[in-house]
N, C-alpha and C positions, 0 to 999 in steps of 0.2 A: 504493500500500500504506500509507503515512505516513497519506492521508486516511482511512484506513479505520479503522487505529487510532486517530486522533483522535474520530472520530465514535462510539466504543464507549462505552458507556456503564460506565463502570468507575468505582470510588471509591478510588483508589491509596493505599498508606497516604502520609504525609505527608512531603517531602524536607525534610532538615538545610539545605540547600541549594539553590537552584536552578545546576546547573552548565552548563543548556543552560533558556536562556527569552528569548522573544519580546521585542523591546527597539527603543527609537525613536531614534535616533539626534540627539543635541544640539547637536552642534556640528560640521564641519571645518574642521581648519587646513591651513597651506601647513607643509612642514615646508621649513627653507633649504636650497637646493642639494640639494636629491631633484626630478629630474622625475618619477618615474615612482609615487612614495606621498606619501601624507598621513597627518593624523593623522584619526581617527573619535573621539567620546566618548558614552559609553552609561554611563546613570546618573553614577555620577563616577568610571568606567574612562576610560584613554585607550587607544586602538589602532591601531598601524599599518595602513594601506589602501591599495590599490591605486588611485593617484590617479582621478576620476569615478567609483568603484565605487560611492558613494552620496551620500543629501546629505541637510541634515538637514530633519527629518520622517520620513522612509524609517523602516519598522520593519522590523527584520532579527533575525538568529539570531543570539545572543551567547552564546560559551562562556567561561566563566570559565578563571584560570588553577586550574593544577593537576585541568583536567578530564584523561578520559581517556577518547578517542572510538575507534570501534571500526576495524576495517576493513573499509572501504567506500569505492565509487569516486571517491567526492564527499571524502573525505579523504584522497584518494591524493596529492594537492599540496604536503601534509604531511612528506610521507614522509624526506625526505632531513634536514630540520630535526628531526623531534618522534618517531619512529619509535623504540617501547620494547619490547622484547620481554621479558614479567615472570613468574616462578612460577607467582605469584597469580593476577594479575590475565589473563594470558596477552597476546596481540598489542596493541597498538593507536598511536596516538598520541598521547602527552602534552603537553600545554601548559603552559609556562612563563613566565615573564617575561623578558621582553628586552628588551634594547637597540640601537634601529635610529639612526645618523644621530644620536647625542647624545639618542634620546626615549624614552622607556620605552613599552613596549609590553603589554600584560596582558591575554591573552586571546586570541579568534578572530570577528569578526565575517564572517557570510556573508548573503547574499540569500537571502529564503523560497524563493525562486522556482528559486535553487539547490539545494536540499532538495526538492523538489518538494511545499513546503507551501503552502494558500493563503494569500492575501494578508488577508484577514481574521481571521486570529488577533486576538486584543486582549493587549494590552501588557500583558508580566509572566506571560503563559501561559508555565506550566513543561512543557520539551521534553525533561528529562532523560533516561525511562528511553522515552519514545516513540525517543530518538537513539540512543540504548543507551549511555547515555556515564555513565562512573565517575568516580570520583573517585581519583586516584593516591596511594596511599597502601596500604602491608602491612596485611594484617586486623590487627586487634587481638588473636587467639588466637594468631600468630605471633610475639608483642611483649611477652604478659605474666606469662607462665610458668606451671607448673601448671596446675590443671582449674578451669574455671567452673562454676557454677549455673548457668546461663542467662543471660538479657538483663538488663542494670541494671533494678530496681524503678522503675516509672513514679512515684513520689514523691522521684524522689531526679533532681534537676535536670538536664538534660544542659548542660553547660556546651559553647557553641558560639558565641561572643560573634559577630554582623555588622561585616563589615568598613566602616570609613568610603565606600569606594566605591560599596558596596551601597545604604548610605542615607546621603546625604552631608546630608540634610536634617536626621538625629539631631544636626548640629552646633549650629543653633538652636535644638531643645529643652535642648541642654546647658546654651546661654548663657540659658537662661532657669531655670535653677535657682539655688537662693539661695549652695550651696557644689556644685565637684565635684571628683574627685580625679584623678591618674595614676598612675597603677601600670606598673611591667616584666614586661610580658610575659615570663615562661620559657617556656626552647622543653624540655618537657619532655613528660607525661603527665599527664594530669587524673584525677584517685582520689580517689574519695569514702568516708567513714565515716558512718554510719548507726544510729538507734535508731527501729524504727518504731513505730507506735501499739498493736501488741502484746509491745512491750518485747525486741524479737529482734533484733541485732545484723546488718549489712549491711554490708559491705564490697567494694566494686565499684573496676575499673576507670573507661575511659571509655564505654564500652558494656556488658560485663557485670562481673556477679556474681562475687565469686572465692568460691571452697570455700578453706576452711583444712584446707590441707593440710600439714605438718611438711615447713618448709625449701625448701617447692615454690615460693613465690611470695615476693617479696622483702616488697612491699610489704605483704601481711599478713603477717610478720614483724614489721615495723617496729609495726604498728597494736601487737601486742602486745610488745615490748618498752619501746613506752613508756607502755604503760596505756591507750592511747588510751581503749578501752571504758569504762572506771572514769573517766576523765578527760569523759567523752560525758556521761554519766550520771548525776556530780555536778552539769555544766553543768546540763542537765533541770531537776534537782530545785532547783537556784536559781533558778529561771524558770518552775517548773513547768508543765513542757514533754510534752506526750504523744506529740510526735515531733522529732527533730533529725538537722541534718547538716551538717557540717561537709568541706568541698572546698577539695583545692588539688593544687599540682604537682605530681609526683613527678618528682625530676630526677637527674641520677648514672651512674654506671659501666653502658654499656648501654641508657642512654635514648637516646635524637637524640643520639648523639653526644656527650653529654656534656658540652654547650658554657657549663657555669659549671665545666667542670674538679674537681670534687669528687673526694673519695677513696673516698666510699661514698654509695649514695643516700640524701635525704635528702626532706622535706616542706614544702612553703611552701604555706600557705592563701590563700584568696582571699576564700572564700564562708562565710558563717554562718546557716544556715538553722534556724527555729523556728517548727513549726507551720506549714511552708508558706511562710515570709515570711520573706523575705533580708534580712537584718538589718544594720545601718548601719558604717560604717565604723569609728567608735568602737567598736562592739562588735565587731568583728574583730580590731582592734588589744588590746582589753581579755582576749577569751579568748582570745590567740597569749599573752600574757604572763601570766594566770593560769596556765597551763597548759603552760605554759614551751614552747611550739610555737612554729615560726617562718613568717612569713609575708611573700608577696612582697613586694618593697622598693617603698614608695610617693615616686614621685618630688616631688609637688609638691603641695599642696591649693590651691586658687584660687576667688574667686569668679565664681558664671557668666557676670559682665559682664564679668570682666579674660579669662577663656577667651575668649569670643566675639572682643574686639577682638587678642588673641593670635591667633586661628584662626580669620578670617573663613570659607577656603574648606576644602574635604577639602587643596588642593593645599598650603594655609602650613602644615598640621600635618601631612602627606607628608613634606614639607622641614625641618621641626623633625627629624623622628623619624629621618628619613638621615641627620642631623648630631647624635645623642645617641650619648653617652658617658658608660658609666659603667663602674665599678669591679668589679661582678658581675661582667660579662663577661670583665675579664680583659684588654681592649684587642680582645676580640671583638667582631663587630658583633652587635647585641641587635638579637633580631627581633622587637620591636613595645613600643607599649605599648596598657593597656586602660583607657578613660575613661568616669567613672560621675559620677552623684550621692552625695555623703557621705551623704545619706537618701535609700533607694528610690524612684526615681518608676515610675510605669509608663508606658510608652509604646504610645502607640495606634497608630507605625509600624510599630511592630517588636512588638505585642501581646505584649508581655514586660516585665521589669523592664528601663529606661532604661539601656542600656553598648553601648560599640564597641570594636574594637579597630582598634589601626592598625598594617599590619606592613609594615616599613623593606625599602624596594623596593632595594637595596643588597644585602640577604641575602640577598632572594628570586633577586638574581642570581647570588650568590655559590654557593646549597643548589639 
């Protein structure tokens, strides 16, 4: 059945994500005093394995963490470990990151041949919705209160930075930039403000649209207690701009948890977009301060050559980031940070503007 659906001629719309794809295995290690698993590495994941279950060369099925596979008999081995029963989402099993034997573990690799898929897939074919596998996580409509328009405006960025593991290779296009920066990750909600090129106001979640509705929605609240709009729209007209937008966190009482402890929700920017084009860091930092908005705390600016020998591999900036500490948090562990160019590059890996993010596998065990 799996070959059938493969061979259909379909044009799926496009995944955020690949949470199930075809993937070639790089390495195995001996993990100490385990006879019975090893480690597997797929792109720059590591994974717990069934010792001999593969070796490298071998292209296998690799599920990311935080998939969410369905029930089916070929995941019933699952069961006693990953087994979520959800509102939303209904039966399945979840993948998380673990800890086997002192080794992190991040994902699920299985044999094609276990799936009953062929062995000529090519490498990086996405398996996600052919597996029926989700991604764990509450919809967005149960998360941001009030009533939407619809889907976020396809002009207005979806902010969904790639993890270092996914392209561990964005490392050396970093080190080959003239400056780049670090920034903290908030574990919050991504919200954008908006003025499109027919002068009409957009105020979106992470995926849709909100309606202003009185009192319904925190965050459009906020947009207009502090002018935002008037604040959008002066930026414009000093840059004379025919479209803008402006993205950042939304964090506070009610979000994830709440994990910078605030008394009320509040806004930290990221992103400064004009005309299409994400604008530099300097300009971020200049309109959070014109405009008295606050934006995420940048930990360090560097150049690309002191990053690179800082961060040869994904694994020294893994280990950096389980051992950062800062003051946001509270003595909390901070889940990640995000690394860019202080000026836009774009990147032919990731056919996007040049950023990763890297989230502290400490947390991930912890949440």
């Amino acid at each position: 059945m799996l070959n059938d659906e493969l061979n259909k001629e379909l044009q799926p719309e496009i995944l955020e994500r690949k949470l199930a794809s075809v993937q070639e295995i790089l390495d195995v290690q001996p993990i100490p005093e385990a006879d019975r698993i090893e480690t597997a590495k797929v792109e720059g994941w590591t994974v717990v394995v069934p010792k001999g279950q593969v070796k490298p060369g071998d292209k296998v099925v690799y599920f990311e963490i935080d998939s969410f596979l369905p029930i089916r008999p070929e995941f019933e081995f699952l069961r006693d470990s990953s087994y979520k029963k959800d509102d939303f989402l209904g039966e399945g099993m979840r993948l998380k990151t673990r800890r086997l034997r002192g080794v992190y573990s991040q994902g699920l690799i299985m044999p094609l041949s276990d799936l009953g898929l062929p062995e000529n897939l090519e490498v990086d074919t996405d398996l996600t919705e052919i597996l029926g596998v989700k991604k764990y996580e509450l919809p967005e409509t149960a998360l941001i209160g009030g009533a939407s328009l619809g889907r976020r405006p396809d002009f207005i960025v979806k902010t969904n930075e790639i993890r270092v593991q996914n392209k561990p290779q964005l490392l050396n296009e970093l080190g080959r930039c003239e400056e780049v920066y670090i920034s903290l990750k908030l574990d919050g909600s991504s919200h954008s403000v908006a003025i499109d090129r027919d002068g009409k106001l957009r105020v979106t979640s992470h995926n849709m649209e909100l309606k202003d509705e009185n009192k319904q929605n925190s965050f459009y609240e906020f947009v207009k207690d502090n002018n935002i709009e008037e604040k959008l729209r002066k930026y414009m007209n000093e840059n004379n701009l025919n479209e803008a937008v402006w993205q950042g966190e939304w964090c506070g009482p009610g979000i994830q948890n709440n994990k910078l402890m605030l008394q009320k929700p509040d806004w930290f920017m990221f992103n400064v977009y004009g005309d299409g084009k994400r604008q530099d860091l300097d300009t971020l930092l200049k309109v959070s301060e014109e405009f008295n908005l606050k934006h995420v705390p940048i930990l360090e600016r560097l150049s690309g050559k002191d990053f690179s020998e800082r961060f040869p591999t994904s694994d020294d900036i893994l280990n950096w980031v389980e051992n950062l500490k800062v003051d946001t948090y509270r003595n909390q562990l901070p889940e990640g940070v995000v690394i860019r160019p202080t000026e836009p590059i774009y990147s032919y890996t990731i056919q996007s503007d040049l950023s990763m993010k890297v989230i502290n596998n400490k947390y991930l065990l912890k949440e």
